[in-house]
C-alpha positions in Angstrom: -25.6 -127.5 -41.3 -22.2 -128.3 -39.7 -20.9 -124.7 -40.1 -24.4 -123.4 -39.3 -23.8 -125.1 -36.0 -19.8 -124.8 -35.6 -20.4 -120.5 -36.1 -21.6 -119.5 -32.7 -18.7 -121.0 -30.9 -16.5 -119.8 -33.3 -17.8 -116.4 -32.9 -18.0 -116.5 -29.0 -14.2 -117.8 -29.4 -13.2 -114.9 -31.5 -14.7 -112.5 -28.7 -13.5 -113.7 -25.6 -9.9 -113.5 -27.7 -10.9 -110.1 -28.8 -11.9 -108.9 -25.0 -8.8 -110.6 -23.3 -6.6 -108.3 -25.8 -8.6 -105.3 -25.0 -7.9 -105.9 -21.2 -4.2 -107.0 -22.2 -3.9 -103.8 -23.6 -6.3 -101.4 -21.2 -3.6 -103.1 -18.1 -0.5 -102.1 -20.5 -2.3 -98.4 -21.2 -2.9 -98.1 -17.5 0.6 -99.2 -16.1 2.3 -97.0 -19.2 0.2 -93.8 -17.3 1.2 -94.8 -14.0 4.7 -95.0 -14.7 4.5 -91.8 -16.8 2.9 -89.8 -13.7 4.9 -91.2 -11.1 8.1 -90.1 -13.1 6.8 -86.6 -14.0 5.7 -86.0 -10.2 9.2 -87.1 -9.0 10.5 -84.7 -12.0 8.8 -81.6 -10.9 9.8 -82.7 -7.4 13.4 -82.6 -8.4 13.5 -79.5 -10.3 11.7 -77.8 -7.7 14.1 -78.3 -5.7 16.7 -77.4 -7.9 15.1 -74.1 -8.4 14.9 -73.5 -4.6 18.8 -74.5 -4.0 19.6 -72.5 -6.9 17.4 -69.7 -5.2 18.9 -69.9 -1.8 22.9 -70.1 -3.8 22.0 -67.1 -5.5 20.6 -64.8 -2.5 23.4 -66.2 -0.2 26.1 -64.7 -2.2 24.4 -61.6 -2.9 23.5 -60.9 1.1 27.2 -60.8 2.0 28.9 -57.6 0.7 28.0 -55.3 3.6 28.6 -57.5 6.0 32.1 -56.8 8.5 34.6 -59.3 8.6 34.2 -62.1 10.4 35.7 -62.9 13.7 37.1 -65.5 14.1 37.9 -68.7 17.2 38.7 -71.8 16.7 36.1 -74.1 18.6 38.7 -75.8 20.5 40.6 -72.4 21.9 37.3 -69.9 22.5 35.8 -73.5 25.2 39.4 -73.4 27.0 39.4 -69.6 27.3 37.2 -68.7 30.2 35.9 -70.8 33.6 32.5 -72.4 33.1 29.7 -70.1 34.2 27.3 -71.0 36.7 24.4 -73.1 36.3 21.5 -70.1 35.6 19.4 -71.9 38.6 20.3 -71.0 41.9 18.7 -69.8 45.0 19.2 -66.2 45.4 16.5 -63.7 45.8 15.7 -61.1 43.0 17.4 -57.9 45.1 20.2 -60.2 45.6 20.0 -61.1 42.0 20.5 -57.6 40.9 22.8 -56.2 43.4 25.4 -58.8 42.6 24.3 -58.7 38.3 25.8 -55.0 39.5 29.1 -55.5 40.5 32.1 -54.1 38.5 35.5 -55.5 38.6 38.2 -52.7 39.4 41.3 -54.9 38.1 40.9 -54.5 34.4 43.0 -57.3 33.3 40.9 -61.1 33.5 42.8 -63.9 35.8 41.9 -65.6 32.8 42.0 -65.2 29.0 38.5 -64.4 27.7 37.0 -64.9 24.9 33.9 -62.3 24.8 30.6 -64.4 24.4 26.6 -62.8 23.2 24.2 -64.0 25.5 21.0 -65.1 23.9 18.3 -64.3 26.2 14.8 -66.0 25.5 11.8 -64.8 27.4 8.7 -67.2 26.6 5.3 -68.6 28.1 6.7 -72.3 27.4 9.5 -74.1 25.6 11.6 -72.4 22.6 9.0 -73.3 19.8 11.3 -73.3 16.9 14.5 -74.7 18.9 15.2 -77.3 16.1 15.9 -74.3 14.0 18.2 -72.7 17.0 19.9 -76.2 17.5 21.6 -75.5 13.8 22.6 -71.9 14.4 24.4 -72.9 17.5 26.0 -76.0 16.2 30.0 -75.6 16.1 30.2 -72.3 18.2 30.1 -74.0 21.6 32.0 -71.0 24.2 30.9 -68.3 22.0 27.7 -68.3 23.7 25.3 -68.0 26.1 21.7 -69.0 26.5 19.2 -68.1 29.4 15.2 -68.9 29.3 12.6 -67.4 31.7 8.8 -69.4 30.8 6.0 -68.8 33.4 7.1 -71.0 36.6 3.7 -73.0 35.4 5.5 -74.6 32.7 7.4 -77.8 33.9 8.6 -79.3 30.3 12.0 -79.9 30.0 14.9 -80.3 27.0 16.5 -83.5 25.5 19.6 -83.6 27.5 21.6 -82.9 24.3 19.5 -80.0 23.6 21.5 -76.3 23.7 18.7 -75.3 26.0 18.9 -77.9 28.3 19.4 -76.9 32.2 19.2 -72.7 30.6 16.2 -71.6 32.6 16.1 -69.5 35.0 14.3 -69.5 38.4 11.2 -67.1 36.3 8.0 -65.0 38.2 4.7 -65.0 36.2 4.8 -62.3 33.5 1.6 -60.7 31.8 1.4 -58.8 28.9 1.4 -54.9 28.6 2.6 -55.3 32.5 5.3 -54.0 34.0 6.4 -57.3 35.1 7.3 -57.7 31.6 10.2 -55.5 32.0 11.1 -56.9 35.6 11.6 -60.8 33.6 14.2 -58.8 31.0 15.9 -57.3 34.0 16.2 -60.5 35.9 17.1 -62.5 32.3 20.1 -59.4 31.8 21.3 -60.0 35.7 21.4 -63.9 35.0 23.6 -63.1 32.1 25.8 -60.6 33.7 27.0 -62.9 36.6 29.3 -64.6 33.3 32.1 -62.0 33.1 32.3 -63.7 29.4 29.2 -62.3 28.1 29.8 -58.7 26.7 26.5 -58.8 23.9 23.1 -59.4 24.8 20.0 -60.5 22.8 16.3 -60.5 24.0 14.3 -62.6 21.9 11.1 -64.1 21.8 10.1 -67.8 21.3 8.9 -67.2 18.3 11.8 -65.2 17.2 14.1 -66.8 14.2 18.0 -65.4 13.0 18.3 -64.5 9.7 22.0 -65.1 9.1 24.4 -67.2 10.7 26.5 -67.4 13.8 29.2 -66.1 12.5 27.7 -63.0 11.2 25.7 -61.9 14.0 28.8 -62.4 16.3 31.1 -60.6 14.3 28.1 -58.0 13.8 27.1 -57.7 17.6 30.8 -57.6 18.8 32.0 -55.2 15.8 29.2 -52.6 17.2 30.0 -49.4 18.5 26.3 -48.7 19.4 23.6 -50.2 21.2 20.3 -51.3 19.7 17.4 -50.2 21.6 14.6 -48.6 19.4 13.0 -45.1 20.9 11.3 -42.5 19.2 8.7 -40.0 20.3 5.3 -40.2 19.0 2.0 -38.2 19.9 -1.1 -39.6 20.4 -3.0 -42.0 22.3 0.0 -45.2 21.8 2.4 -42.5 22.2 2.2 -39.4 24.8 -1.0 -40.7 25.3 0.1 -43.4 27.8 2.4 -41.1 29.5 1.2 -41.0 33.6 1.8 -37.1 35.0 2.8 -38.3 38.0 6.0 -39.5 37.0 7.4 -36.1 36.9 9.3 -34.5 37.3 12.1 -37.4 37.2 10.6 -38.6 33.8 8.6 -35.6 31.8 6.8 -36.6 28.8 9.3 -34.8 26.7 11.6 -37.6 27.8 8.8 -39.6 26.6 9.8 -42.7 24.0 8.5 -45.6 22.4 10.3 -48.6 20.7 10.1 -52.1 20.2 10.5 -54.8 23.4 13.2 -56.6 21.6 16.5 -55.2 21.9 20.2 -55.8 22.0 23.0 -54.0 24.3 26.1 -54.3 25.4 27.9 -54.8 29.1 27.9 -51.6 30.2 24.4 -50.4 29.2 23.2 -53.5 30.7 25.1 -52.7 34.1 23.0 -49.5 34.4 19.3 -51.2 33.3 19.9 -53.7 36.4 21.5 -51.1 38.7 18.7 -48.6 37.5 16.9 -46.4 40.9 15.6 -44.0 39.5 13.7 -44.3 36.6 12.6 -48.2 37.0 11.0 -47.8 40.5 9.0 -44.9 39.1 7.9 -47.2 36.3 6.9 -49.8 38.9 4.6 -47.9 40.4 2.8 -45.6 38.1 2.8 -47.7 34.8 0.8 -50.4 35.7 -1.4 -50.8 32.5 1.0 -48.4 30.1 2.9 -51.0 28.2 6.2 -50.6 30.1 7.7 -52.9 27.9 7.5 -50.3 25.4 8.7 -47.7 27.0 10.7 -48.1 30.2 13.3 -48.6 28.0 13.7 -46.0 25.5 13.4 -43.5 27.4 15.8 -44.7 30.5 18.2 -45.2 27.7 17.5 -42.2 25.3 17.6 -39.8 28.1 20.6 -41.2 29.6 22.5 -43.1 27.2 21.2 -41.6 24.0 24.7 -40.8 22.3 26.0 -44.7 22.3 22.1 -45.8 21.0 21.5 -46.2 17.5 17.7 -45.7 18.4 16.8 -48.9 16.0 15.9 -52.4 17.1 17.4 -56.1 15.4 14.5 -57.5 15.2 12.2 -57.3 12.3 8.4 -57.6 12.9 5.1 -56.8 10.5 3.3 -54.2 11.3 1.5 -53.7 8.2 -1.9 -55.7 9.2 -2.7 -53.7 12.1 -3.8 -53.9 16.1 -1.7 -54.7 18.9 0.2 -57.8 17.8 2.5 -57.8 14.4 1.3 -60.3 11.9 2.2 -64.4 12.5 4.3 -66.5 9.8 2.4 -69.2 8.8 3.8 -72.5 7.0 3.1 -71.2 3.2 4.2 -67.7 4.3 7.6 -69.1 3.9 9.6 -68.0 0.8 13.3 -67.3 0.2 12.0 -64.5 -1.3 10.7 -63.4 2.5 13.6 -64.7 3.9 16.0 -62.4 1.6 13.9 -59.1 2.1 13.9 -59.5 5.6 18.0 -59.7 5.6 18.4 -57.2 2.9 15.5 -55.3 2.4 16.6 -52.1 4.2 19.2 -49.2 4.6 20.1 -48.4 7.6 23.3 -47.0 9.5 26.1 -49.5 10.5 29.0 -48.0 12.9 28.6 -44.7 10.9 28.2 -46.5 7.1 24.8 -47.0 5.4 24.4 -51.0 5.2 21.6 -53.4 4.0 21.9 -55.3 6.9 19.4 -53.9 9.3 17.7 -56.8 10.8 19.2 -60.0 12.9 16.3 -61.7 14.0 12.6 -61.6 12.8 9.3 -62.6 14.1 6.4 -63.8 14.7 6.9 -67.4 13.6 4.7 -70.0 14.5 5.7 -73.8 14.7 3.6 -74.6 11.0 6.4 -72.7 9.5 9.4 -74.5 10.9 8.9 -77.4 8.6 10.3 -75.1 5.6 12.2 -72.7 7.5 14.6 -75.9 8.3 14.5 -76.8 4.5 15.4 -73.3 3.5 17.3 -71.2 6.3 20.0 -73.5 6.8 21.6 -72.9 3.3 20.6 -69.6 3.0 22.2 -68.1 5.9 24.9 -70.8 5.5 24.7 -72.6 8.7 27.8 -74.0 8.5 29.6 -71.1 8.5 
C-alpha cells in the first residue's frame, strides 16, 4: 500500500525532470540555431562583399588601357598657380554679363603662371542631388577646377560651408523646359565661367548627372582633346525637321538643321563665340519658343560654324531605350558594377583620331535612391583616389 501510495509522486517527479530537460534542451536547440543563422547571414554578408570588391578590382584594371596619360599637378603647385577667381555672385546685368564673358586678351603670355582648370557647370531646379558622390571626385584636386550652379531663383537652400559647392551659384533666371530660356541659363553659366582666365574645359551637367571615372581621367581626357563635344545630327521627321520654324531663314535653313543632346562639353574658344553669338541665338530667341532650343540651338550654331573642330558626339550617356521625352531614371537596385562598367566601356568611338572604348564621361538620370550604392561602388571602381 506504501508503494501504491509513494507511485504518483514518484511519477509526477519523474515528469517534471523529464519536461525541465526537454526545455533545457529545446533553449540549447534554439540558441545553437540562432548562433548558426546569425553567423551564416554575417558570412554571406562578407563574401558578398568580397565578390563586389573583387568585381569592382577586376573592371578597374580592365577600363584603363585606352585611356591617355595622365596629367599631372601636384595639389600644392596647380592652387599657387593662378589668382583666385571671383566669387560667381555679383551684380552685373546679363548684357553686361556676356559682353565682358566676351573679351579676349591680346597679350598672349599670362602675368601669371596658369595652370588650365575644367569648369563644371551644373544647371538644376534645386541643390546638386547626388553631391555626396561629387564631394569624392573632387577631393584632392583643389585648383584644378571650377564649379558654377544656376537652380530656379525660388530655391533658397544652401551648402555646408565645407561643401565644394558652397558659395558656386550664380545670380539664375527661371528656366522651363523645352524653352528657350533653357539655352539662355547655359549661356549665362558658360559667361560665369569664362570671366576665370583659368578655365579652358567646360562641362554642362545636370543634377542628376554622375562621372564615371575619376578626376584624373576626365582631366587628362578633356584637356588632351583636340575636338569639342557637342552632339548634332540631322534627322527628318516630326522631333527632327519637323520642329524647324521657316521663318528663321534664310540665316538658319533647315538644311543647317541639327539635333543633339543638351549636355555637352567645349573648350575656350568655342565657348567665346556661344556667348558672343548675334546671329543665330537672337533668331532662336524669337522664333523657337516651343521647339526644344535646348536641342538644337546648339548643334547647328556649332555644326554650321564650327563643324571641323566638333566631334559631333556628346559625354554624357543617357537611356533612351524605354521611350517618350525623358531617358529612363536609375533607381537604387538599378545599380550594378556591371552597369557601371558598360556605361564606361561599353562603346567605340573616335578619340583625337583613334577608336577608344571610352566614349562616355558622365551618365544620367540618377535619382537620390541610388546614391546609397553608387557611394559603395563608384569610389573604387573609378578609383577615387587617383
Amino acid at each position: 500500500m506504501k508503494n501504491q501510495h509513494q507511485n504518483p509522486l514518484n511519477s509526477a517527479t519523474k515528469l517534471f525532470n523529464s519536461s525541465k530537460l526537454n526545455l533545457s534542451n529545446l533553449l540549447s536547440y534554439t540558441l545553437f540555431f540562432a548562433f548558426g543563422l546569425t553567423f551564416g547571414i554575417i558570412l554571406t554578408l562578407y563574401l558578398t562583399s568580397l565578390s563586389l570588391n573583387l568585381q569592382v578590382t577586376r573592371f578597374s584594371l580592365s577600363a584603363s588601357s585606352s585611356l591617355p596619360n595622365p596629367i599631372n599637378y601636384t595639389h600644392t603647385e596647380s592652387k599657387q598657380l593662378h589668382p583666385t577667381p571671383l566669387p560667381p555672385m555679383h551684380e552685373m546685368g546679363e548684357e553686361e554679363l556676356l559682353w565682358k564673358a566676351s573679351m579676349v586678351p591680346k597679350i598672349d603670355e599670362f602675368p601669371f603662371k596658369r595652370v588650365p582648370k575644367v569648369a563644371f557647370m551644373f544647371l538644376t531646379r534645386g541643390p546638386v542631388l547626388l553631391a555626396p558622390l561629387w564631394e569624392l571626385f573632387f577631393k584632392g584636386h583643389e585648383g584644378l577646377y571650377s564649379i558654377y550652379v544656376h537652380s530656379d531663383p525660388s530655391f533658397n537652400g544652401s551648402d555646408p560651408d565645407k561643401s565644394v559647392f558652397y558659395g558656386r551659384r550664380i545670380p539664375s533666371k527661371a528656366v522651363k523646359w523645352g524653352d528657350v530660356n533653357m539655352v539662355e541659363a547655359e549661356r549665362r553659366l558658360l559667361a560665369n565661367a569664362l570671366l576665370d582666365f583659368s578655365n579652358q574645359r567646360f562641362v554642362l551637367l545636370s543634377e542628376s548627372c554622375i562621372p564615371l571615372f575619376n578626376f584624373s581621367t576626365i582631366y587628362t581626357y578633356l584637356m588632351n582633346s583636340s575636338q569639342n563635344f557637342v552632339e548634332a545630327y540631322d534627322l527628318h521627321g516630326p522631333v527632327g525637321r519637323g520642329r524647324y520654324n521657316h521663318f528663321m531663314g534664310p540665316k538658319i535653313t533647315v538644311e543647317q538643321w541639327r539635333k543633339g543632346a543638351q549636355w555637352f562639353e567645349m573648350g575656350r574658344d568655342l565657348a567665346l563665340e556661344v556667348v558672343s553669338d548675334r546671329q543665330y541665338f537672337p533668331i532662336f530667341q524669337k522664333f523657337c519658343k516651343n521647339c526644344y532650343a535646348d536641342e538644337h540651338y546648339l548643334p547647328s550654331f556649332v555644326s554650321a560654324k564650327f563643324g571641323e573642330r566638333n566631334s559631333n558626339r556628346t559625354l554624357t550617356w543617357v537611356d533612351w531605350s524605354k521611350g517618350g521625352p525623358h531617358p529612363a531614371k536609375f533607381m537604387r537596385y538599378d545599380i550594378t558594377v556591371e552597369l557601371l562598367e558598360r556605361l564606361r566601356s561599353g562603346k567605340k568611338c573616335k578619340y583625337n583620331g583613334e577608336i577608344t572604348n571610352v566614349c562616355f564621361l558622365f551618365a544620367r538620370k540618377f535619382t537620390t535612391h541610388s546614391l546609397d550604392r553608387l557611394l559603395r561602388m563608384a569610389p573604387k571602381l573609378m578609383q577615387f583616389s587617383s
